[in-house]
NUVO-502356 format. One line per 2 residues: for each residue x, y, z of N, C-alpha, C. Coordinates in steps of 0.1 Angstrom, whole numbers. Atoms other than C-alpha are relative to their C-alpha. Layout:
X:Y:Z:X:Y:Z:X:Y:Z | ...
END
This chain:
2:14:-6:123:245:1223:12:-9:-4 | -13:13:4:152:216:1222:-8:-8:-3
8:10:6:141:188:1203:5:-11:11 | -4:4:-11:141:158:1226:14:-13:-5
-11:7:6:173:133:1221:-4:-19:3 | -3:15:-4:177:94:1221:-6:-2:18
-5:5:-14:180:95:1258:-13:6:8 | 9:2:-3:150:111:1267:-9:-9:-7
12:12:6:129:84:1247:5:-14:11 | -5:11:-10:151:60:1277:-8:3:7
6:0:-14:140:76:1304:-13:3:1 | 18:2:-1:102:83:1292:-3:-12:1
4:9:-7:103:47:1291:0:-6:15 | -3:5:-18:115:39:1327:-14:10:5
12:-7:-11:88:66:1339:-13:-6:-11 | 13:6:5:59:49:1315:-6:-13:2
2:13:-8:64:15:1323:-7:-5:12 | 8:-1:-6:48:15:1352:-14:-3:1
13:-2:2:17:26:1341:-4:-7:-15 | 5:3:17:14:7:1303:8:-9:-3
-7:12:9:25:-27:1291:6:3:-10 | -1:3:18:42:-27:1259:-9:-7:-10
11:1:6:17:-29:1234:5:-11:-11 | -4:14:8:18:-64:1208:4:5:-19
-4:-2:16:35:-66:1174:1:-14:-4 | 9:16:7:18:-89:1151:5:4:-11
3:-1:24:23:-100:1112:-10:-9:-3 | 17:2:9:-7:-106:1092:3:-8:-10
-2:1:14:-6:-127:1063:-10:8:-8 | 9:-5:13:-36:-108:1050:3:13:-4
-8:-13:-1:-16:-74:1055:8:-5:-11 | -15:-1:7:18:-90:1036:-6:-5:-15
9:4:15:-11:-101:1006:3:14:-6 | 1:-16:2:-17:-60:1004:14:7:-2
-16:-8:-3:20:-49:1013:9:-5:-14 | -10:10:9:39:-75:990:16:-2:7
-10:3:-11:61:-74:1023:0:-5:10 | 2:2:-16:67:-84:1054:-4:5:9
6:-12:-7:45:-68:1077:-6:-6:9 | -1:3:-12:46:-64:1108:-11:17:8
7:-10:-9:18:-41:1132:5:5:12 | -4:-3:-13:26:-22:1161:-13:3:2
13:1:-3:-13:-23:1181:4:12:7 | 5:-11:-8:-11:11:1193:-14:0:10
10:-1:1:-45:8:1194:-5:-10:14 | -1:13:-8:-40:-18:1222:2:8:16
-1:-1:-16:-35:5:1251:-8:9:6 | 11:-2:-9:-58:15:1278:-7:14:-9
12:-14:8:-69:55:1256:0:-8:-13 | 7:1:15:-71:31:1223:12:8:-10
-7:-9:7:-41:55:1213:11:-1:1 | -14:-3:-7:-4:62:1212:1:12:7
1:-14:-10:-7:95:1227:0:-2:17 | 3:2:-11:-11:83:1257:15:-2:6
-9:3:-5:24:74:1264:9:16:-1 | -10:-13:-1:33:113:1254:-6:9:20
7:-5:-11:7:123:1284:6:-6:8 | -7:9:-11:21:100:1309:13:7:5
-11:-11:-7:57:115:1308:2:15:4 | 1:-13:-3:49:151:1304:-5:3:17
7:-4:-16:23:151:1338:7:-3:11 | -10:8:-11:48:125:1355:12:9:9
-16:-12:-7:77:154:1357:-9:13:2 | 0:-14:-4:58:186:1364:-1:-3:15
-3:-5:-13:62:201:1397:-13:5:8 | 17:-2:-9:35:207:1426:-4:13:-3
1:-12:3:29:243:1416:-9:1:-14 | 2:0:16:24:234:1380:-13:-13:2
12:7:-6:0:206:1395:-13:5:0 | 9:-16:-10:-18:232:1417:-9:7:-14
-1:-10:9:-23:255:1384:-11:-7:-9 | 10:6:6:-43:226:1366:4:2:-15
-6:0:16:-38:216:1325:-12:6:-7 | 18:-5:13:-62:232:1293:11:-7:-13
-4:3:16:-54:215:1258:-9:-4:-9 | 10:-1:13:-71:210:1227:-1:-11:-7
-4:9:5:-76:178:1207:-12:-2:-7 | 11:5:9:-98:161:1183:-2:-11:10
5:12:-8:-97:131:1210:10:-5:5 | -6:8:-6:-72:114:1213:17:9:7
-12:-8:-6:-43:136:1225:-8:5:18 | 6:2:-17:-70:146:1254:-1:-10:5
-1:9:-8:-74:114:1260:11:-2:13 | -19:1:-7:-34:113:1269:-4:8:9
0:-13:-12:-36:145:1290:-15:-5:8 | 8:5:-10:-68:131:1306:3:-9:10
-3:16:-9:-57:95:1317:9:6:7 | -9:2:-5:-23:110:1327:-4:8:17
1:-4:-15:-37:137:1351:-10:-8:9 | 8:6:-12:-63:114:1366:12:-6:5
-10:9:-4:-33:92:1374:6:8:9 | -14:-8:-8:-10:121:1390:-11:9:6
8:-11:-8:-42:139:1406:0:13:-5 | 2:-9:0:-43:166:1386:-11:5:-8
12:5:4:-73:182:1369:5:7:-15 | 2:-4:17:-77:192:1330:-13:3:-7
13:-9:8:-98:210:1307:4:-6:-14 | -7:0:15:-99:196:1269:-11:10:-10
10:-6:14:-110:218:1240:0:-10:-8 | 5:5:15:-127:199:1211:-7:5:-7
9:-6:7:-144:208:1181:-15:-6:6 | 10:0:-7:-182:210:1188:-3:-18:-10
5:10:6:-186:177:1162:14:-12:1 | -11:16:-4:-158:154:1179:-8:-13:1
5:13:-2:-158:120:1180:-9:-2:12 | 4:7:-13:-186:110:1206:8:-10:8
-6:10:-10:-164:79:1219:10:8:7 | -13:-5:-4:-133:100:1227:-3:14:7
0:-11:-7:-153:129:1239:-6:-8:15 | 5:9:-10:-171:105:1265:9:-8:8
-12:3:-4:-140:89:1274:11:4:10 | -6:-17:-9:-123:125:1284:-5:-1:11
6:-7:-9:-151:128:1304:1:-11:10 | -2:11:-6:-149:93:1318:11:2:11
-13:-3:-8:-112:99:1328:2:7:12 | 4:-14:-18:-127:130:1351:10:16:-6
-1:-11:4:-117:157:1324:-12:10:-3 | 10:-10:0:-140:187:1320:4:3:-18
-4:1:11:-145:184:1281:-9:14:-4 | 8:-12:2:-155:222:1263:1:-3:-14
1:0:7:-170:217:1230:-5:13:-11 | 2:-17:5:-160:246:1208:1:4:-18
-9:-3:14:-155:256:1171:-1:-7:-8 | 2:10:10:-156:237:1138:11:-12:-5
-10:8:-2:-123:220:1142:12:1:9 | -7:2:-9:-91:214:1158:4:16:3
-7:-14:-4:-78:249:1152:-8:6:8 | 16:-8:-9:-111:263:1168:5:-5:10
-1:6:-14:-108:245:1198:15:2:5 | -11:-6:-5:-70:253:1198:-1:14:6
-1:-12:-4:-75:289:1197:-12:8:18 | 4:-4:-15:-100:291:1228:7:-11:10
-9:8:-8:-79:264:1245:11:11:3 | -12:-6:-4:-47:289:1244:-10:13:7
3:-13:-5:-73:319:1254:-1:-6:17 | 3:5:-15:-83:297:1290:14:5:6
-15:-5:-8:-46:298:1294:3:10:4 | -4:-16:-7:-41:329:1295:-7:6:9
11:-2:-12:-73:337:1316:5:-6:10 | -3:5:-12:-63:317:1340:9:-10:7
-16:0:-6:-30:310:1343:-1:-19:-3 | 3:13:2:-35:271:1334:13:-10:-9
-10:3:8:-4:249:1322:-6:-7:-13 | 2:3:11:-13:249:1284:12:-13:-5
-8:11:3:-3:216:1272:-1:-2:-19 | 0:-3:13:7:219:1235:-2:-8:-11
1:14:4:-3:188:1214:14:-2:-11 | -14:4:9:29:190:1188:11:8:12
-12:-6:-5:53:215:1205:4:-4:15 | -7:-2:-15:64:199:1239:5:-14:-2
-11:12:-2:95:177:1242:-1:-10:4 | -1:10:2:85:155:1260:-16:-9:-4
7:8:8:57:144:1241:3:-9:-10 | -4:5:13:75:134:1214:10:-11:4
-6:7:-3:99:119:1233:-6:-15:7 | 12:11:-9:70:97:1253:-4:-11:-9
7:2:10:53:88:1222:8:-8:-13 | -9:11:7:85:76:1206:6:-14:6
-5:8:-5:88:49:1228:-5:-13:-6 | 7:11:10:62:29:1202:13:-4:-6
-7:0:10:93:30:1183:12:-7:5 | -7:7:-8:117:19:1206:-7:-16:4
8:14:-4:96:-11:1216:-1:-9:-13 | -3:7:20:93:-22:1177:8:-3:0
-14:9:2:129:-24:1174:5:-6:5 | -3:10:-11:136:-42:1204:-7:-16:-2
3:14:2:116:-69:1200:-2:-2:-19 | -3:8:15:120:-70:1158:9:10:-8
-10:-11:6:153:-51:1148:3:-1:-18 | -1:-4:18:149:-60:1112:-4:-1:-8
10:-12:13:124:-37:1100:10:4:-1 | -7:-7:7:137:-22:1077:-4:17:-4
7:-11:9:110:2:1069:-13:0:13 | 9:-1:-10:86:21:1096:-7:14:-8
12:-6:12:50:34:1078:-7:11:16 | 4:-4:-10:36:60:1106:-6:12:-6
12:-6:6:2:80:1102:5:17:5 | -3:-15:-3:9:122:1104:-12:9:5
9:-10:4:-14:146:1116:7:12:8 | -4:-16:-3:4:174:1139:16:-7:-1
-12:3:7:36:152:1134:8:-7:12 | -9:6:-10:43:142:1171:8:-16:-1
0:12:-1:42:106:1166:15:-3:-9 | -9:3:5:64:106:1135:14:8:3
-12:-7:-4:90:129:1152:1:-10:13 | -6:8:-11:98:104:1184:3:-14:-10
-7:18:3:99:68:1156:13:7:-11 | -12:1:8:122:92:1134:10:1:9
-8:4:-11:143:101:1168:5:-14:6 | -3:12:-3:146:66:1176:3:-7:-10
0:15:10:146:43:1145:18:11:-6 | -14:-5:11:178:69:1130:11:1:9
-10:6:-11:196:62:1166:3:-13:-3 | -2:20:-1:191:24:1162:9:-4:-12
-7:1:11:198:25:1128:-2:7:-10 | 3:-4:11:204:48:1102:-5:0:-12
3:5:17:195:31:1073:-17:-4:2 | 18:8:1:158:21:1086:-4:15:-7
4:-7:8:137:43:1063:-14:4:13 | 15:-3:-8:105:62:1084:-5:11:-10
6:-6:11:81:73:1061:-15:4:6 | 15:-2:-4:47:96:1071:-9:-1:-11
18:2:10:10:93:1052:-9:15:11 | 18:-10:-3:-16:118:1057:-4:1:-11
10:-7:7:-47:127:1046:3:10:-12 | -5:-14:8:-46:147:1012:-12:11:-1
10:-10:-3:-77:167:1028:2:7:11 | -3:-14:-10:-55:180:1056:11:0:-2
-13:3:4:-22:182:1039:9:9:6 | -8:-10:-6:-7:208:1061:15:-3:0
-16:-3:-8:22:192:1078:8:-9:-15 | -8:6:16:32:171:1044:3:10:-9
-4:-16:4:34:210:1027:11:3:7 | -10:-6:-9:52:222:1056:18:-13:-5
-15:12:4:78:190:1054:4:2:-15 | -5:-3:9:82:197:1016:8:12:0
-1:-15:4:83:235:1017:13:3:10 | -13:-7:-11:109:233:1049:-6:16:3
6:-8:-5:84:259:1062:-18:-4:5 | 17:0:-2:52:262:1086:-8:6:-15
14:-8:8:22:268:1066:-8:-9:7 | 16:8:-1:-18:260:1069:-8:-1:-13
11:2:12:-40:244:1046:-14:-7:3 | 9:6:-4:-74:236:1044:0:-13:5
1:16:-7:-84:208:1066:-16:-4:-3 | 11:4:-1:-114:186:1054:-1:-15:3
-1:13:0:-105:150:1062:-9:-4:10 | 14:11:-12:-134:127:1083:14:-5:8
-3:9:-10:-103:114:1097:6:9:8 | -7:-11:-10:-99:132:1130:11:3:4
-11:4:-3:-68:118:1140:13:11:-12 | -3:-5:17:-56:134:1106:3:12:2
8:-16:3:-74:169:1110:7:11:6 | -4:-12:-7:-52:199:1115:0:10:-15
-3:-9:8:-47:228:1094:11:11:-1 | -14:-2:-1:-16:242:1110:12:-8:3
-12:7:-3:18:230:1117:10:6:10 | -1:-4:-10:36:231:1144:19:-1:3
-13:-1:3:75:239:1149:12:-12:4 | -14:13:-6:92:210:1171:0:-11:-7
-2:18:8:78:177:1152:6:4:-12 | -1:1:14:80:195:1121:20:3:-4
-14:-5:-4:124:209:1131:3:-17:-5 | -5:16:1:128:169:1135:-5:-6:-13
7:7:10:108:155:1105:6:11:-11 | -8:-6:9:128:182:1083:14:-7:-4
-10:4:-3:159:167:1094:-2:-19:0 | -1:14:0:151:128:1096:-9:-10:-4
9:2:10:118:121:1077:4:-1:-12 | 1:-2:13:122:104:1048:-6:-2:-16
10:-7:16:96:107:1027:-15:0:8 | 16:-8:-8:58:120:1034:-8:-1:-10
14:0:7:26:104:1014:-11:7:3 | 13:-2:-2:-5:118:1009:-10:-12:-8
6:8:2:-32:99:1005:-14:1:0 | 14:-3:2:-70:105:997:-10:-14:13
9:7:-18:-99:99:1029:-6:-16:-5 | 4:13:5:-113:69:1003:10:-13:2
-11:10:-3:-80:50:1009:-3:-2:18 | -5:-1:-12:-78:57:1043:-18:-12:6
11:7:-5:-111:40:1046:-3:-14:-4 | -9:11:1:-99:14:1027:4:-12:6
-11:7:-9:-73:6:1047:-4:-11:10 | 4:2:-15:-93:8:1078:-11:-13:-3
5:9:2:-116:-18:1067:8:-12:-4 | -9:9:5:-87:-42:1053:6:0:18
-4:7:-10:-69:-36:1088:-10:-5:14 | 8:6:-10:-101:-45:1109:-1:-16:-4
1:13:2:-107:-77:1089:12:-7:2 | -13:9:-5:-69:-92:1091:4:2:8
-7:1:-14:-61:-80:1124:-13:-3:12 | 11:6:-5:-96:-87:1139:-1:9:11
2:-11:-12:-93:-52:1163:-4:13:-9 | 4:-13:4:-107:-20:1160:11:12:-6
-2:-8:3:-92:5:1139:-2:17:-4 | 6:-12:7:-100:42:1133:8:7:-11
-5:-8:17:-91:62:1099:14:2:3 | -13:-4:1:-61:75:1110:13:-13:4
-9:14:-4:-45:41:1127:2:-9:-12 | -1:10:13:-50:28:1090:12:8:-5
-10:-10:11:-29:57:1073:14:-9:0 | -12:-1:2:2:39:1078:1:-13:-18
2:10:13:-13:6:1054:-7:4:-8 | 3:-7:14:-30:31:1030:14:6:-4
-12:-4:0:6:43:1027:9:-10:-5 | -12:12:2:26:9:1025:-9:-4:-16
6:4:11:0:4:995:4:10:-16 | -10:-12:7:14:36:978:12:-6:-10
-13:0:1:46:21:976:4:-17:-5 | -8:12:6:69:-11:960:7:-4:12
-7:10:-15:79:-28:994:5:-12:-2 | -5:13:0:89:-61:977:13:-1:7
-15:9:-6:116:-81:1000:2:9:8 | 1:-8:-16:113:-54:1027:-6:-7:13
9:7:-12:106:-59:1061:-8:13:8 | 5:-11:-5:80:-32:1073:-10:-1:11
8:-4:-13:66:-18:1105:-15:9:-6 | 9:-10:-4:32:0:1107:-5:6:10
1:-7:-8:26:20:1131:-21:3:0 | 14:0:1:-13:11:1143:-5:14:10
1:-14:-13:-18:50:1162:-13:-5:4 | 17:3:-12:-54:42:1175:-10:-8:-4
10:7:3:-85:24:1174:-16:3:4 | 8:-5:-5:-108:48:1186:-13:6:-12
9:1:10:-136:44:1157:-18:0:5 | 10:-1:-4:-172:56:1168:-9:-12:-5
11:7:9:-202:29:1161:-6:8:-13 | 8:-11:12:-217:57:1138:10:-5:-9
-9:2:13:-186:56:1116:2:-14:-1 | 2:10:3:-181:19:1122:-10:-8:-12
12:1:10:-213:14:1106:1:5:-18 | 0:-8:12:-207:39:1077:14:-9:-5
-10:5:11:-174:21:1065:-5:-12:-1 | 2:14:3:-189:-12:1065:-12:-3:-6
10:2:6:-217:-2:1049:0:8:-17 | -3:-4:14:-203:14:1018:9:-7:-7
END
């Protein structure tokens, strides 16, 4: 696979545009209390799937070919990556199948289904739902859409990142949540075009530490995955985000699921929107860390928080 360059993160924006506002970048005083910096949100969480993923689906479906149409998509997600591949093919007429684990988020599997995707609830997590997601493929010839390994996802998805620096070029420092790695492979592609010296730093879960291993070890590996936060939840790693995030990642927290819940309660009350676990990772992360006299981005990935779990973080 070619990793994607500067220039497709241009022209995923000219083809996204269309279909998705640029999403709002806010600062919080009750964030820069927490941070001991300047802190600035990017509301991911702000566009029509609730996610950034959405902007990787968009360009991927927008360029395939009528054949590749015809043939119909299968991919696998905890939620919110189907979502992306949901919204995009309702939009371009095409149809989709998502694998999820059989105990996905209810909002995001309802959502799928909303969109007018055919949702198959399989297996105990993401990998489960991957591995019969690639068998459809092969059964039946179906363009397998790969949630980390395709170009231009990463390239789509980086356009959060491009939009950040345009309208506030001096962050200095961009905090962005990890789980198969797409997201932080399109803001390191972009923020070390704009400017070398901006620092991009990932957080995950230290109950699915896979791609944070992998990024140390400068090799795939799998590790157990037990984190509640779905967004979070892989157990493998995957070769394209992780090629880039070897190369322009620089540095990678872990962070235990009680922070992450934390967070997510700290960034619902100062930013007054919905959050879910993994959209927090980036300010359980900035909390990690000595940010004084910085000026930092977070990267809000989604807000797709079930009432069930709503409930449970605001009641413990």
């Amino acid at each position: 696979m070619q990793a994607p360059a500067f220039t497709d993160v241009l022209a995923a924006r000219s083809r996204i545009r269309p279909h998705l506002a640029p999403t709002p970048i806010r600062r919080y005083p009750g964030l820069e209390r927490l941070t001991g910096a300047e802190t600035w949100v990017k509301h991911e969480n702000h566009l029509p799937t609730g996610a950034f993923k959405v902007r990787g689906g968009i360009n991927l479906v927008s360029q395939l070919d009528g054949a590749t149409r015809d043939r119909g998509l299968v991919t696998a997600s905890t939620g919110n990556h189907g979502q992306s591949i949901a919204y995009a093919a309702r939009l371009f007429g095409v149809s989709a199948i998502v694998c999820a684990p059989q105990q996905a988020n209810p909002v995001k599997v309802a959502a799928m289904q909303d969109l007018g995707a055919e949702v198959v609830l399989v297996g105990n997590d993401f990998d489960d739902a991957r591995e019969h997601c690639e068998r459809l493929a092969r059964e039946h010839g179906y363009r397998y859409v790969h949630s980390g390994n395709e170009p231009d996802l990463i390239a789509g998805v980086g356009t959060h990142t491009l939009e950040l620096l345009e309208e506030q070029p001096q962050v200095d420092t961009v905090i962005v949540p990890i789980g198969g790695g797409s997201g932080a492979a399109g803001a390191c592609l972009v923020a070390k075009t704009v400017n070398p010296k901006i620092r991009v730093i990932g957080v995950q879960s230290a109950q699915a530490p896979a791609a944070h291993d992998a990024w140390q070890a400068r090799k795939l590996v799998e590790r157990e995955n037990r984190t509640i936060a779905e967004g979070l939840a892989t157990r493998t790693t995957f070769d394209l985000p992780q090629s880039i995030l070897w190369q322009l990642l620089d540095d990678f927290l872990l962070v235990e699921d009680d922070e992450l819940k934390d967070a997510a309660r700290q960034m619902i009350e100062c930013t007054r929107t919905l959050v879910e676990l993994a959209g927090a990772a980036a300010l359980a992360g900035a909390r990690r860390l000595q940010l004084e006299g910085r000026r930092i981005a977070l990267i809000c990935s989604g807000g797709n928080i079930s009432p069930a779990q709503l409930g449970e973080l605001f009641s413990t």
